[in-house]
N, C-alpha and C positions, 0 to 999 in steps of 0.2 A: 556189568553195572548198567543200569536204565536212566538214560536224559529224558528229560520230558522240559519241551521248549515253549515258556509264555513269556508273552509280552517282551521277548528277544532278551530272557536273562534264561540263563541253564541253568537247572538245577540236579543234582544226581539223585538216583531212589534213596541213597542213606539222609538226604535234607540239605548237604553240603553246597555251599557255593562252589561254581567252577571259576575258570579262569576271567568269565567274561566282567562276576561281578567282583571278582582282585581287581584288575584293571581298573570298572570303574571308581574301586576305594581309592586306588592309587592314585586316581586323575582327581578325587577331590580330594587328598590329603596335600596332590601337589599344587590344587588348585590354592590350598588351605592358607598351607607355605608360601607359595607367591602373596596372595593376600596381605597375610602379616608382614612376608618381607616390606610390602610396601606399605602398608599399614606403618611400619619402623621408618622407612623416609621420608612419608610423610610427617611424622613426628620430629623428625631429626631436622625438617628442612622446617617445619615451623617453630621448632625451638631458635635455629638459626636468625629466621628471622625474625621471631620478636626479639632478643638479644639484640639483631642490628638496631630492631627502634628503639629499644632501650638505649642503649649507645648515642644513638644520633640525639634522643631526647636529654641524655643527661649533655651532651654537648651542645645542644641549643640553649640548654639551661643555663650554661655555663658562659656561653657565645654573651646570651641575657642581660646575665651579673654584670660580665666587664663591661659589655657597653652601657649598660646604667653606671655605673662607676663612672667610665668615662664621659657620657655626659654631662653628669655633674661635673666635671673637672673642667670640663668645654666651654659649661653655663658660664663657669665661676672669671674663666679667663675671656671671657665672649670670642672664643673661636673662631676662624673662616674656615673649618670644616664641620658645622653645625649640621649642613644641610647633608652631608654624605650619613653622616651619623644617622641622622633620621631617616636617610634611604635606607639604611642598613638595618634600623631597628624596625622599620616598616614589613620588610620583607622576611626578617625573623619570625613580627606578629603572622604574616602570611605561612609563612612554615608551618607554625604551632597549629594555626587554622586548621591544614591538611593532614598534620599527624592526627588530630582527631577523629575524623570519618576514618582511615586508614587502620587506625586500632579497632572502630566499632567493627570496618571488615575485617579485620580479623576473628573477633568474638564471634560476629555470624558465620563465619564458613568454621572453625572451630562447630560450635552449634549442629550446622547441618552435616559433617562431620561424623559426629557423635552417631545421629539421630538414621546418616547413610549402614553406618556398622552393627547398629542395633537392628536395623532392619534386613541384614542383610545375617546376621544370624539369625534372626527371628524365624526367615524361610531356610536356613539352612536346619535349623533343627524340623520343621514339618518337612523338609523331606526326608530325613535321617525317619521321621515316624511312619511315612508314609513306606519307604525302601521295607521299614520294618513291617506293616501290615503287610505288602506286597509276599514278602518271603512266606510269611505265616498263611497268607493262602493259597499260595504255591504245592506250599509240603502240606497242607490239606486236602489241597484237590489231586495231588498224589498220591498223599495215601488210602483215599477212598476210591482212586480207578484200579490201583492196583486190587484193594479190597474184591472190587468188581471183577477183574482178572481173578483170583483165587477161586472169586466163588462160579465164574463162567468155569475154569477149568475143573472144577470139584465136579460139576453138572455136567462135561463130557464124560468124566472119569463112572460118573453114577449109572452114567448110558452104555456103557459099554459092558 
C-alpha cells in the first residue's frame, strides 16, 4: 500500500485515513466530551446558585413580613427597641439592594455563556468543513499522481 504525506495527515492509495487522523478524531471527540462534561457543571453549579438566591430571597422576604408585623406591634406599644428594628430593617433594605445587580449578573454571564458555546461550535463545524475539503483534496491529488505514475510507466513499457 502507498502513503503519500500532506500537510502531516496520512493518507493510504485506497483514500482511507490512517492512524494519525483516528487520533486526531479522538482528541476532538475527547476534547468534545470534556467540553460538555463541563458545559453540565457549569449548568449544575448555576442552577445551584440561583436556587441559593432564590432561597435567600424568599427568606429576606419573609425576614420583611415579620419585621413589618413586628413593627407595627412596636409602634402600637411605643417600644425601646424601635431603633434596633429600624437598623434591622435598614439593612434588609440594603440586602434587596445587592440581590438586584447580583441577579442582573447573573442573566449577563448566562448571556455571554450562551453566546461563548454558540461560537465555539460555530468554529467547530468550519473545521469539521474545512478537515472535510482537506481530505477531498488529498485523494485528488492522489489519484492524479498516481494517474501520472501509470502513464510514466505505460511510456517506459512503450519504449522498450
Amino acid at each position: 500500500m502507498q502513503r503519500v504525506k500532506n500537510s502531516g495527515i496520512m493518507i493510504s492509495s485506497n483514500g482511507s485515513p490512517t492512524k494519525d487522523i483516528d487520533k486526531e478524531e479522538e482528541l476532538s471527540r475527547s476534547a468534545l466530551a470534556m467540553f460538555r462534561a463541563k458545559e453540565e457543571e457549569i449548568e449544575r453549579k448555576k442552577t445551584e446558585v440561583r436556587e441559593k438566591v432564590q432561597a435567600q430571597i424568599g427568606k429576606v422576604e419573609q425576614a420583611t413580613k415579620r419585621l413589618a408585623d413586628i413593627r407595627e406591634e412596636l409602634e402600637a406599644l411605643t417600644d425601646p427597641m424601635r431603633k434596633d428594628i429600624s437598623m434591622i430593617r435598614k439593612k434588609i433594605d440594603l440586602i434587596n439592594k445587592e440581590l438586584k445587580p447580583l441577579g442582573q449578573s447573573c442573566q449577563k454571564k448566562e448571556r455571554e455563556y450562551r453566546e461563548a458555546v454558540e461560537a465555539y461550535n460555530e468554529k467547530n463545524r468550519e473545521k469539521t468543513q474545512l478537515v472535510a475539503k482537506l481530505l477531498e483534496m488529498v485523494n485528488e491529488s492522489e489519484r492524479l499522481r498516481l494517474k501520472k505514475l501509470e502513464d510514466l510507466g505505460n511510456n517506459i513499457t512503450i519504449i522498450h
